[in-house]
Structure formats: structure tokens, C-alpha cells
C-alpha angles and dihedrals in degrees: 000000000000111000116202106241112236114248124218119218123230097206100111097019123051098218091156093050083049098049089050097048096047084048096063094036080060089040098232125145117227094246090051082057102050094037088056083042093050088052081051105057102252122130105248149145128178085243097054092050090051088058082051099052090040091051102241091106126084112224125235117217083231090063097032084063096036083054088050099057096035095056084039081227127124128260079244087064097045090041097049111139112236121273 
């Protein structure tokens, strides 16, 4: 049986901005972090992950976690409200 995957809004929390951010501390192109998604089983494109860090994409908790892992970060830190 195929469950929809709950999607997680990004109207209050800039998890895209975060994720963004986090990605170039680390020094990581878009298309290096979906690719090591992708190995890890995670659904993922380089240009789904570029409506995620605009904003304009929803995120999956699949690939919130998959991000997670991937960046070696904390959902804190993904999930950090705007300055």
C-alpha cells in the first residue's frame, strides 16, 4: 500500500534558506548534495532541491532527514526561525 509522505511548509521557518545557507558553510554544490541524497535513497534532484532552498517546494520529512544526515547538521539548525 503507497502512503502519501507528509510535507512540511516552509511559511513561518526558512528551512530552505537554512538548508542553503548550511550547504555552502559546508561548501557543497547543489548538484554534490542531491547526488549523495540520491546514493542514499532519498528522492531527490538538484532542481528539487533549488525550489526547496528558494522557498517555492514544499519539504518531505524523508528528505528533511536525508538533508540532515547529508550536511551532518541538526534539525535545530535546519529549523532555525529567521533573525
Amino acid at each position: 500500500m503507497w502512503v502519501r509522505e507528509q510535507k512540511i511548509k516552509q511559511d513561518a521557518i526558512p528551512i530552505g534558506a537554512n538548508i542553503r545557507r548550511i550547504r555552502m558553510e559546508r561548501k557543497l554544490g547543489q548538484a554534490e548534495l542531491a547526488r549523495r541524497l540520491q546514493l542514499a535513497g532519498v528522492e531527490m534532484t538538484r532542481e528539487t532541491l533549488v525550489k526547496i532552498e528558494r522557498g517555492i517546494q514544499h519539504i518531505t520529512a524523508s528528505q528533511l532527514r536525508g538533508i540532515r544526515d547529508a550536511l551532518e547538521t541538526t534539525y535545530d539548525e535546519l529549523l532555525k526561525e529567521a533573525p
